[in-house]
LODRENSE-255544 format. One line per field, with one value per residue: residue number from 0; residue in one letter; chain; x, y, z of N, C-alpha, C in turn. Coordinates in nm, 2 decimals. Layout:
// LODRENSE-255544
pos = c(NUM|...)
code = c(A|...)
unit = c(A|...)
n_c1 = c(X|...)
n_c2 = c(Y|...)
n_c3 = c(Z|...)
ca_c1 = c(X|...)
ca_c2 = c(Y|...)
ca_c3 = c(Z|...)
c_c1 = c(X|...)
c_c2 = c(Y|...)
c_c3 = c(Z|...)
END
This chain:
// LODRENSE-255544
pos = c(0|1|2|3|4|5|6|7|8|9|10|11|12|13|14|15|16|17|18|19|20|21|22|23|24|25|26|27|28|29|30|31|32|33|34|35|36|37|38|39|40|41|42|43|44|45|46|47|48|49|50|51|52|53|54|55|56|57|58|59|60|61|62|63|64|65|66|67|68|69|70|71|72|73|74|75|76|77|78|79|80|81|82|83|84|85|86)
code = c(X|X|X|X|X|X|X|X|X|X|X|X|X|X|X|X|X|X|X|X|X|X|X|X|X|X|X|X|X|X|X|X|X|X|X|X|X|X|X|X|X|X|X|X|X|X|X|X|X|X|X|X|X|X|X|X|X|X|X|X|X|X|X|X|X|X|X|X|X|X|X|X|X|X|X|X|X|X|X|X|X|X|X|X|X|X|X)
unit = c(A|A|A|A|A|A|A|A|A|A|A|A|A|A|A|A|A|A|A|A|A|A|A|A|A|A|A|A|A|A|A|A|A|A|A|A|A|A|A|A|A|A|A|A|A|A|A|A|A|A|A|A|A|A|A|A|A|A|A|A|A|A|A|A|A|A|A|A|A|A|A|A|A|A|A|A|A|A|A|A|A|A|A|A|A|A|A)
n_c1 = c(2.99|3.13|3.18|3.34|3.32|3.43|3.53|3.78|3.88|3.84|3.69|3.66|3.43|3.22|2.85|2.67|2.38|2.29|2.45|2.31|2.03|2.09|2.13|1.96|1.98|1.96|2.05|2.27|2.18|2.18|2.00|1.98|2.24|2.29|2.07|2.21|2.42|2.35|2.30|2.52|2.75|3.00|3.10|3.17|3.46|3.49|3.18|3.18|3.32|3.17|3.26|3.12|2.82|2.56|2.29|2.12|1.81|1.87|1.74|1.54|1.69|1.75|1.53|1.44|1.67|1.60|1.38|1.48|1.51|1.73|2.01|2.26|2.51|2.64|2.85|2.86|3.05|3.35|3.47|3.43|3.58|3.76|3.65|3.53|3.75|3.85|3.68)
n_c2 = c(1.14|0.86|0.55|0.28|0.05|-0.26|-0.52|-0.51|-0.24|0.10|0.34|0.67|0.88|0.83|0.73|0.72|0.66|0.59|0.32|0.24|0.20|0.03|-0.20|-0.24|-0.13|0.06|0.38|0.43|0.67|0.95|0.88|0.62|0.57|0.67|0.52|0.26|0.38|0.39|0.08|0.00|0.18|0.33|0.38|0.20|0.22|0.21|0.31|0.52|0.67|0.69|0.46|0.20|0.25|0.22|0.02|-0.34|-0.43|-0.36|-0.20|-0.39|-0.60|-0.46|-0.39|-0.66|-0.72|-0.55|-0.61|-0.80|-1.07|-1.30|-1.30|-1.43|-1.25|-1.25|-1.06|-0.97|-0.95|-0.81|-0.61|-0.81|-1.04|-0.86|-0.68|-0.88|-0.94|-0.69|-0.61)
n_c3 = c(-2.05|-2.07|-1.84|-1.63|-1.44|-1.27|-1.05|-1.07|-1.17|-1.21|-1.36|-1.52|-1.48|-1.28|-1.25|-1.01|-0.93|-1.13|-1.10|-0.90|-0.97|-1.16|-1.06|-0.86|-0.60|-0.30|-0.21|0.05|0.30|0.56|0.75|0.73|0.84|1.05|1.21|1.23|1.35|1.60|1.68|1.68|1.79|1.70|1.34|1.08|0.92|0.62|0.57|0.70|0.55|0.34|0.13|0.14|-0.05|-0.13|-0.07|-0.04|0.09|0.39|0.53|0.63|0.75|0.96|1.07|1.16|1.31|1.54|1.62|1.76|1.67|1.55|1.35|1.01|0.88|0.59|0.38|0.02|-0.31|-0.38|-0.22|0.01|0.16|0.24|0.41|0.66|0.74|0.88|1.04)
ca_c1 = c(3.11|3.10|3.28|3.38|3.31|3.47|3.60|3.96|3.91|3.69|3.77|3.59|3.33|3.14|2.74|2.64|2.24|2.28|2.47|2.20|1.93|2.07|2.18|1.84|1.96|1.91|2.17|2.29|2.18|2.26|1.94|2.04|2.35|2.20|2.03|2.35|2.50|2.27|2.34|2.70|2.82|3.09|3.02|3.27|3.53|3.37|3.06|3.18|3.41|3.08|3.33|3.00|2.73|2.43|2.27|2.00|1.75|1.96|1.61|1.48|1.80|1.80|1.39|1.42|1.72|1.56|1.27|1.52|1.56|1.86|2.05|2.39|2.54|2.78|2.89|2.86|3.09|3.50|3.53|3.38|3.69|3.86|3.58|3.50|3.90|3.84|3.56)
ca_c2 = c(1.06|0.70|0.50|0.16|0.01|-0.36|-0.61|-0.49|-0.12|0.20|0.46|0.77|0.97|0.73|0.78|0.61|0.69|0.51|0.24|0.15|0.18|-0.08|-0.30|-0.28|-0.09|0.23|0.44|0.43|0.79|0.98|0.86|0.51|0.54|0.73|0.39|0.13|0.41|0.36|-0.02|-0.02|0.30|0.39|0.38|0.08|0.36|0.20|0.38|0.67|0.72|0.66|0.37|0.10|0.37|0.14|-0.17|-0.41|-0.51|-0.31|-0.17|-0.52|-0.63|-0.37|-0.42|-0.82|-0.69|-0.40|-0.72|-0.93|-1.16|-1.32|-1.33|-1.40|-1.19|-1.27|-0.94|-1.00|-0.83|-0.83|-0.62|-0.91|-1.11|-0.73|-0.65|-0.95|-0.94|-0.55|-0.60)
ca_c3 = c(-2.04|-2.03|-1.72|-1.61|-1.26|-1.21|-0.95|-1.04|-1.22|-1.18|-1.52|-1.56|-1.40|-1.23|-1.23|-0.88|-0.95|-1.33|-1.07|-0.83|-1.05|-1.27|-0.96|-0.76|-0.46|-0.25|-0.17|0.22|0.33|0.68|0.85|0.78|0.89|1.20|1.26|1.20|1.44|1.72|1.72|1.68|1.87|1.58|1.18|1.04|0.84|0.50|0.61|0.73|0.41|0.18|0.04|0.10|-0.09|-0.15|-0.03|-0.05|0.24|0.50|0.61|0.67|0.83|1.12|1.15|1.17|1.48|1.65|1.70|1.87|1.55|1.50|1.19|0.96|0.77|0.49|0.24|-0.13|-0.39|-0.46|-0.09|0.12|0.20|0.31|0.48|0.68|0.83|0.90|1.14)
c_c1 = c(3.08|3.22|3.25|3.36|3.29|3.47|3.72|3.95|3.74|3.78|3.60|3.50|3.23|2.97|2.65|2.49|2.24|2.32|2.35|2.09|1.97|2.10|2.10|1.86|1.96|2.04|2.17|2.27|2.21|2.17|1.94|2.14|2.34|2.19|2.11|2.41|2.46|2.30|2.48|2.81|2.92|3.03|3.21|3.31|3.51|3.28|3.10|3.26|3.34|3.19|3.20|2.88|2.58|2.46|2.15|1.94|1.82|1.86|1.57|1.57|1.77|1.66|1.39|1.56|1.71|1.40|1.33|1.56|1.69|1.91|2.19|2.40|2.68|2.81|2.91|2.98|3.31|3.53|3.50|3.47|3.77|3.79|3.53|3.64|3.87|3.76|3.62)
c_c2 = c(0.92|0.61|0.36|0.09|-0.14|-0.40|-0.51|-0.33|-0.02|0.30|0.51|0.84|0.90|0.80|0.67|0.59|0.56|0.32|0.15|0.14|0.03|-0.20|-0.35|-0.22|0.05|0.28|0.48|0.64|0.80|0.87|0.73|0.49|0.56|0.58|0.30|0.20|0.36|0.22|-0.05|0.09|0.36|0.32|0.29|0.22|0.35|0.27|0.50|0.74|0.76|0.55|0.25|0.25|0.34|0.00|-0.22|-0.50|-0.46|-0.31|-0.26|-0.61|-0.56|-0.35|-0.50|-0.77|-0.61|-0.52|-0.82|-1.05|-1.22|-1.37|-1.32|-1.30|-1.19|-1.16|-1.02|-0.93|-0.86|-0.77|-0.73|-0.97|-0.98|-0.68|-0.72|-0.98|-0.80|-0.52|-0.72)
c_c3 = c(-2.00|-1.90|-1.72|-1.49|-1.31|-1.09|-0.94|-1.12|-1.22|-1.28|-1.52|-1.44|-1.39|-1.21|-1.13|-0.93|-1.03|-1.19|-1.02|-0.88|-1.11|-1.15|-0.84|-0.63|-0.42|-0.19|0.03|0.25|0.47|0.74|0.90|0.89|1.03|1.29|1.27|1.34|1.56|1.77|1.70|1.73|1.71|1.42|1.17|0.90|0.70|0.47|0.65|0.59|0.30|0.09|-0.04|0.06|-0.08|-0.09|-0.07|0.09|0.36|0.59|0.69|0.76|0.98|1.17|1.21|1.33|1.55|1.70|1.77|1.78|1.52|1.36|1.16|0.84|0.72|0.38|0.16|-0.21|-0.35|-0.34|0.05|0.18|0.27|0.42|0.67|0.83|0.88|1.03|1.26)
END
């Protein structure tokens, strides 16, 4: 079955796999999340929903700040602006 995933519409039986393959990123699994938990005591309800599924560089993100590293982070993508107020 073939599907649709937009900005403004999601139709059919979405194939996340097919997604991140074609979009370059890895799918957020528990052990990440484990790790995100550790530094932020609670999972942002995005994350715990599976709403955010995949990412890019997350790894390298939470290395570069488990060294003391400082860094910005701006979200990419059509929920960024919902996201950004949310937190």
């Amino acid at each position: 079955m073939t599907y649709e995933v937009t900005p403004w519409t999601v139709k059919g039986n979405v194939d996340y796999d097919a997604l991140t393959e074609k979009f370059g990123t890895q799918k957020i699994d528990e052990n990440l999340l484990e790790r995100i938990k550790k530094h932020t005591g609670e999972l942002h309800h995005f994350l715990r929903r599976k709403i955010f599924f995949s990412h890019r560089d997350l790894n390298f993100l939470l290395d570069e700040y488990e060294k003391g590293n400082k860094f910005f982070f701006i979200p990419e993508g059509h929920l960024r602006e919902r996201f950004i107020w949310d937190i």
